[in-house]
NUKEFI-923484 format. One line per field, with one value per residue (C-alpha): residue in one letter; residue number from 1; x, z, y. Coordinates in steps of 0.1 Angstrom, whole numbers, always signed. Layout:
code: [a	...]
pos: [NUM	...]
east: [X	...]
up: [Z	...]
north: [Y	...]
***
This chain:
code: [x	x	x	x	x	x	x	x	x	x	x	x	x	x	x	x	x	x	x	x	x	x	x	x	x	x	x	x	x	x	x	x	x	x	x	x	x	x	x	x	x	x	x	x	x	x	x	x	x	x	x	x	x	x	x	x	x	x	x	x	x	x	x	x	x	x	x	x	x	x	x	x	x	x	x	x	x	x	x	x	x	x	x	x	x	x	x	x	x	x	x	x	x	x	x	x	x	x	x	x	x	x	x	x	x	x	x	x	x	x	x	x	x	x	x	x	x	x	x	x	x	x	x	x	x	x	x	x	x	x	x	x	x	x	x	x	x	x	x	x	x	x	x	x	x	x	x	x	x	x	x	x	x	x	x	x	x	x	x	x	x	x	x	x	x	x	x	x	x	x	x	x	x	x	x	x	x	x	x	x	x	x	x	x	x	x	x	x	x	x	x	x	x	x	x	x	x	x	x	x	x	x	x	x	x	x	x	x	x	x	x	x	x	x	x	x	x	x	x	x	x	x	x	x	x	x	x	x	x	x	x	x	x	x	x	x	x	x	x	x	x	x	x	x	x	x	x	x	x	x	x	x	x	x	x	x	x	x	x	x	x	x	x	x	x	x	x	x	x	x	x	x	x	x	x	x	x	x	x	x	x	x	x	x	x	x	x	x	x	x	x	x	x	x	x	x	x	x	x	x	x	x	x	x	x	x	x	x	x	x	x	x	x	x	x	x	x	x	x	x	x	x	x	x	x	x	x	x	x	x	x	x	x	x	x]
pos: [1	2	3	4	5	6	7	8	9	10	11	12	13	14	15	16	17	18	19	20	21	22	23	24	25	26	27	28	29	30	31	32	33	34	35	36	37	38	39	40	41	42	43	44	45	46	47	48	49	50	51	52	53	54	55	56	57	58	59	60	61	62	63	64	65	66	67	68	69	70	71	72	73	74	75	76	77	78	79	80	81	82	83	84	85	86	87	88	89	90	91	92	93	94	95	96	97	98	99	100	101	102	103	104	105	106	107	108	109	110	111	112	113	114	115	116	117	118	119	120	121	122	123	124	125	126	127	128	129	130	131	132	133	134	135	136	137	138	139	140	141	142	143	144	145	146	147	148	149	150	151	152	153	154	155	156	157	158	159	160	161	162	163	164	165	166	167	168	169	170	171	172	173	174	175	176	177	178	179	180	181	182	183	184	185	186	187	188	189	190	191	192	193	194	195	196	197	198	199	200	201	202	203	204	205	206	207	208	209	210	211	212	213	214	215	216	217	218	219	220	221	222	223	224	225	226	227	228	229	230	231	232	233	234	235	236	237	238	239	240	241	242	243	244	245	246	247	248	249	250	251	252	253	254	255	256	257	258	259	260	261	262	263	264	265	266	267	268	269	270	271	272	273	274	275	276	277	278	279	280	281	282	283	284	285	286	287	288	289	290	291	292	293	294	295	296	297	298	299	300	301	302	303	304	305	306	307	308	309	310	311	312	313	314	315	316	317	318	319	320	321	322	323	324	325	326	327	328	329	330	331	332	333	334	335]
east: [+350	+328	+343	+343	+345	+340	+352	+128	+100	+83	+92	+69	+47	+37	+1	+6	+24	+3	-28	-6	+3	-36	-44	-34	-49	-56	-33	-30	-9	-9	+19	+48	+49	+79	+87	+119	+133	+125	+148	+175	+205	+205	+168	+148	+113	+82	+55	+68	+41	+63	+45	+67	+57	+80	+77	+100	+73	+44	+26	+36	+77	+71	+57	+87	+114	+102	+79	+95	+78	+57	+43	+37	+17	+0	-12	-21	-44	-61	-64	-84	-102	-115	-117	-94	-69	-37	-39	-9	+10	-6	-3	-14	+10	-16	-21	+11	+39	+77	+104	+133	+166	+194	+230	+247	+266	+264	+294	+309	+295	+264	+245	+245	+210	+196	+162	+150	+128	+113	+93	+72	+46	+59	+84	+112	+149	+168	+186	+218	+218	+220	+258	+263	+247	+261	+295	+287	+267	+235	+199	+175	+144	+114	+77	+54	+28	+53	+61	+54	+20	+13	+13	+44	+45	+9	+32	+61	+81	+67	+71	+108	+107	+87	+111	+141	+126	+117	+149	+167	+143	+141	+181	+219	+223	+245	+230	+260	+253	+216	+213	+189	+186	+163	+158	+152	+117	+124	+158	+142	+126	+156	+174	+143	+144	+183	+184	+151	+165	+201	+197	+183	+202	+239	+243	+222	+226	+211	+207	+192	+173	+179	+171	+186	+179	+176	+141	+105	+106	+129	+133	+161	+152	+152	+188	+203	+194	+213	+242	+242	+236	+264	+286	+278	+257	+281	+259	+266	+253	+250	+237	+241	+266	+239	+208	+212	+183	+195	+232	+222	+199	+228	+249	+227	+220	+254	+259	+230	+250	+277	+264	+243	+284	+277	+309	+307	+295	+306	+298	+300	+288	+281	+294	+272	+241	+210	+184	+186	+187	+226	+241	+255	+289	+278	+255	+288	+309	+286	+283	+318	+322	+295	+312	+340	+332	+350	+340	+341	+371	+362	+379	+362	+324	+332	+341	+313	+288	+298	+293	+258	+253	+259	+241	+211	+214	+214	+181	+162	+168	+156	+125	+117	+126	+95	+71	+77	+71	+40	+53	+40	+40	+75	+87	+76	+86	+125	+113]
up: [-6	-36	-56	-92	-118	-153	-186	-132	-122	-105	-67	-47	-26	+10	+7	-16	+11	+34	+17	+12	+46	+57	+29	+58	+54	+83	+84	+78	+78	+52	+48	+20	-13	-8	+17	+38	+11	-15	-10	-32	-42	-74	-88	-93	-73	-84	-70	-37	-2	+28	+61	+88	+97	+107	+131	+102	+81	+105	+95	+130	+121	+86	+99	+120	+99	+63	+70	+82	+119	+102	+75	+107	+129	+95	+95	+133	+127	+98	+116	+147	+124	+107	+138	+118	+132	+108	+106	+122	+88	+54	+34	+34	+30	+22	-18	-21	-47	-44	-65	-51	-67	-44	-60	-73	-36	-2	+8	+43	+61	+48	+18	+12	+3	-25	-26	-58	-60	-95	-116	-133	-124	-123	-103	-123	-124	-148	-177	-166	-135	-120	-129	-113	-80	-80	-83	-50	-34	-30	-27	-47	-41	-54	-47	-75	-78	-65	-98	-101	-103	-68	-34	-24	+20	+12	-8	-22	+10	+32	+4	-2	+37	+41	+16	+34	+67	+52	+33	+66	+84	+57	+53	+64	+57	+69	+86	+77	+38	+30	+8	-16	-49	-75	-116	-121	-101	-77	-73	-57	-37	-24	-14	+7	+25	+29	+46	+63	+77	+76	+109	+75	+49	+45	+13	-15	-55	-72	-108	-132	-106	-74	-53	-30	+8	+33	+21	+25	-3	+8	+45	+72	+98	+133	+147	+158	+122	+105	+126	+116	+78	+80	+93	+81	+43	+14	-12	-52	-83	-116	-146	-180	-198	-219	-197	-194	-173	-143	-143	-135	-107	-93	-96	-73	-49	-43	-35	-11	+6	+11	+22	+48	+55	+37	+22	+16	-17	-57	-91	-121	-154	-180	-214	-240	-223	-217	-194	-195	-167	-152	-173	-152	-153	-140	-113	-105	-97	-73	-54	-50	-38	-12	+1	-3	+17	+45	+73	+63	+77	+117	+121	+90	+99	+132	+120	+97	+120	+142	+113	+106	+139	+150	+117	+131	+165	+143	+124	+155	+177	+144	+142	+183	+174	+145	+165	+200	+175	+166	+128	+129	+91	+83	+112	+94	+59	+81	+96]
north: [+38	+29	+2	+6	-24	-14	-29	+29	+22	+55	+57	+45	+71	+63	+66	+34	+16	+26	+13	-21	-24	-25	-54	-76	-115	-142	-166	-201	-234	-263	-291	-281	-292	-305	-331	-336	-367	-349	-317	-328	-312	-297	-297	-269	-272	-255	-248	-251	-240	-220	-232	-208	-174	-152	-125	-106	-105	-94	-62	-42	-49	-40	-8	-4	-10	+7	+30	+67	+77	+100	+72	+48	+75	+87	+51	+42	+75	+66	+31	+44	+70	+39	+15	-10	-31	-49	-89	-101	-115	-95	-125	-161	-188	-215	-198	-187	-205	-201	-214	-227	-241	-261	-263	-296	-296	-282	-264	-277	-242	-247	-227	-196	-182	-152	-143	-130	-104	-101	-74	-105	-120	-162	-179	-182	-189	-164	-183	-195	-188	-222	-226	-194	-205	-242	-225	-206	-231	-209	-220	-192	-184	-164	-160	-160	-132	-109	-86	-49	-51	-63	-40	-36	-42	-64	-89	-86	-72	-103	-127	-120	-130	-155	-169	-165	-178	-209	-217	-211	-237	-265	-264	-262	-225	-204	-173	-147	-160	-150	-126	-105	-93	-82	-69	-37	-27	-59	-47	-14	-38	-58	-24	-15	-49	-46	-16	-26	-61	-59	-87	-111	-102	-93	-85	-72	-76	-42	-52	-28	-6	+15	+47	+70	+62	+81	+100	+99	+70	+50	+65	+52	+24	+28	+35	-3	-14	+16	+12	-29	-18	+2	-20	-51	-51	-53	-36	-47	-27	-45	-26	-27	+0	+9	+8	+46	+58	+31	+34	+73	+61	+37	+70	+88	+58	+53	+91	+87	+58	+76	+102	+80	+64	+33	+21	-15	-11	-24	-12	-36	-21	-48	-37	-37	-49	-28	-34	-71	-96	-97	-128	-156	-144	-112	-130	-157	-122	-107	-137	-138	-105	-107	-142	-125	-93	-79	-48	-12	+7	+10	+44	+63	+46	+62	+97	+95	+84	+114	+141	+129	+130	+166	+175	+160	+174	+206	+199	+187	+219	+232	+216	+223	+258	+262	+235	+261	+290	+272	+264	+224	+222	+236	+213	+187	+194	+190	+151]
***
């Protein structure tokens, strides 16, 4: 059940993220910016240099994970038509900034984490929201050069975890608290990497932006991960009452999800806001809910899950049926 609490960017096509995914860079190593003493608890770092790859973040599990089957074999064609081969990791650590802000104390089970996904351009922590995180005891971070403007799995889908990686390896952080979120076309973003990576992230904050799943745009990932997103990512949508254009996107994202049986998910409208950044209060609520979040009912994932499957046992003798019949291209219009 979708829980209600009351008082866009373009979508993004694939032959853009397939261009992205093949701006792959060597990688490097270089010592952080911050050392071990200096990590202390509540200060705001700037500037900060990520060291650890993650095999997260590689360009063949990006491929994998957001990319539909048809996307990826699209692109290994267009890869051996052009004798091209992906870099291991698309982006360099050694040029890239983060900021990163650790609450007043660390909670006894460790932090929780949120990685920020912004439309801007700078590393920045939004107003207020330190209280909010120092409440919940979560560490955020956010990569610089990671706004709207830059390719979407050439940067800002590895930096959001790249960031996440490194926050997990430079301190106590508790794995079952590491979440994501993003403003409005970062927030498309974090849904994308949620539903992408549910085995990183087990919650997501949608704030001011979001998109069906389940399509060529924002297409399913392989089967294991669904089944863990469905099960385990609490999904939150914060919007403002007046931001019109998004609260009708979160209307038909959430419709998506449940159609997709996704039912660990919350709506707060803001009242009277419009498309602003969520105030603290806002930001202090989700949090709680996500460390607050329990399982979706076992029995109605189940009979779900079994629905959507027979439908797609359906479509796929379909699809055999017009690919036999020799009918390729209206087989594929059904993938």
């Amino acid at each position: 059940m979708i829980r209600w609490h009351l008082p866009r960017s373009a979508s993004l096509d694939i032959e853009t993220r397939l261009r992205a995914v093949c701006a792959g860079a060597a990688v490097s190593f270089v010592l952080s910016a911050v050392s071990l003493d200096a990590r202390a608890e509540g200060h705001t770092f700037r500037d900060v240099v990520f060291t650890n790859y993650t095999e997260h973040s590689s360009n063949p599990q990006l491929v994998r994970r957001l990319l539909s089957p048809l996307a990826a074999e699209r692109l290994k064609r267009e890869l051996a038509a052009s004798h091209t081969t992906l870099a291991a990791q698309p982006v360099n650590l050694a040029v890239e900034r983060f900021i990163v802000y650790v609450p007043t104390q660390r909670p006894a089970r460790g932090f929780a984490v949120l990685v920020f996904v912004p439309p801007w351009q700078d590393a920045r922590l939004p107003q207020g929201w330190a209280s909010a995180l120092d409440q919940h005891g979560a560490i955020f971070v956010s990569a610089a050069r990671s706004g709207n403007d830059e390719n979407v799995m050439g940067r800002r889908e590895p930096l959001a975890l790249l960031a996440a990686q490194n926050i997990l390896q430079q301190y106590p952080v508790d794995p079952e608290r590491v979440y994501i979120a993003g403003f409005s076309g970062g927030s498309r973003i974090a849904l994308r990497l949620a539903l992408g990576y549910p085995d990183v992230f087990r919650g997501v904050i949608l704030n001011a932006g979001s998109d069906p799943i389940g399509n060529a745009q924002i297409p399913l990932p392989p089967k294991d991960l669904f089944v863990k997103f469905q099960s385990s990512t609490h999904i939150i949508y914060v919007t403002g009452e007046r931001d019109t254009p998004h609260t009708s996107d979160d209307l038909m994202s959430m419709r998506s999800l449940r159609q997709w049986c996704v039912f660990n998910v919350d709506s707060y409208v803001q009242p009277r806001l419009g498309h602003e950044v969520a105030p603290p209060t806002a930001l202090s609520r989700a949090l709680r809910s996500l460390l607050d979040a329990v399982p979706p009912d076992p029995a109605k994932l189940t009979a779900c899950r079994s629905a959507i499957d027979r439908e797609l046992a359906a479509k796929l003798r379909q699809v055999e049926s017009l690919i036999a019949n020799g009918r390729r291209a209206e087989a594929e219009k059904l993938l």
